[in-house]
N, C-alpha and C positions, 0 to 999 in steps of 0.2 A: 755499215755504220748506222746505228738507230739514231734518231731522233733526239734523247739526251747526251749520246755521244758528241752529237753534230754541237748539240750547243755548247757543253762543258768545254770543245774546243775555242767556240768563238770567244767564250768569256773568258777565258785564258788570259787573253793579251789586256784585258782591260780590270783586272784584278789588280794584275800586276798596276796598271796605271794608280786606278782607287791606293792602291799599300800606299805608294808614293804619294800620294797626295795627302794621306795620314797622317804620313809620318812630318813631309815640310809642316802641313797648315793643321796640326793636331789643337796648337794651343788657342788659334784661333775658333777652331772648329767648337770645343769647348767652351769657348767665351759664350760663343753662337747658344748652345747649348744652355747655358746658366739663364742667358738674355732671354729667349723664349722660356724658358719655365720661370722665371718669376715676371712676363708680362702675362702668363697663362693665370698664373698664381693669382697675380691681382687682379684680373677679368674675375674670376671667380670668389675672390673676398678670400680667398682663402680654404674655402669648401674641399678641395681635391690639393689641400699641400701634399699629403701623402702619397697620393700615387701619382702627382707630377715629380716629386722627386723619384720616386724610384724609376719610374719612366726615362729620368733624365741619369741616373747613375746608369741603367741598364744601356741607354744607349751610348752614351762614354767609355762601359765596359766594352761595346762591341768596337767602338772606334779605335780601342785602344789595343782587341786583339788582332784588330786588320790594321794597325801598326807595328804590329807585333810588337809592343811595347813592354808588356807582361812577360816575356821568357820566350817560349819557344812557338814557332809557324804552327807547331802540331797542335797548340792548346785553345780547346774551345770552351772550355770554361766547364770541362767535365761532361762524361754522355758520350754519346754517338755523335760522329760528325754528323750534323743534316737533319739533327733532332732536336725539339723543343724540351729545352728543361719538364720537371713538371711543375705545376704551379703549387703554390705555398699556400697557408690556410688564409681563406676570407678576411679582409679585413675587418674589423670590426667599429663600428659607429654608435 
């Protein structure tokens, strides 16, 4: 057994754990979520509203597919499992 076999096994059991914890404390998790980006928000005046929200959709989006809450275990939001989207064009300022 190689070495990311070895791990894939141990994190097995604590995947499972993390779903479950998604799925009870989702909407809380979320609050959490809003809460830290509009105290990011206003540390900054404002400056990065933009990419603290999407920061914070993207990470709701991930929370919500390790709750599987979107449909199905299999959906990673498009792609290869284990891959980086690719990134969109530059923001502009």
């Amino acid at each position: 057994m190689g070495l990311l076999d070895h791990v894939k096994a141990r994190l097995g059991p604590a995947k499972g754990k993390v779903t479950d914890l998604a799925q009870q404390h989702g909407d809380k998790i979320q609050h959490g979520l809003d809460r830290a980006a509009k105290a990011v928000d206003e540390k900054t005046k404002g400056k990065y509203g933009d990419r603290i929200r999407t920061g914070t959709d993207k990470a709701k989006g991930a929370m919500d597919r390790l709750a599987h809450k979107d449909g199905t275990a299999a959906d990673t939001g498009g792609g290869t499992p284990g891959t980086t989207p690719p990134a969109g064009p530059p923001p502009t300022s």
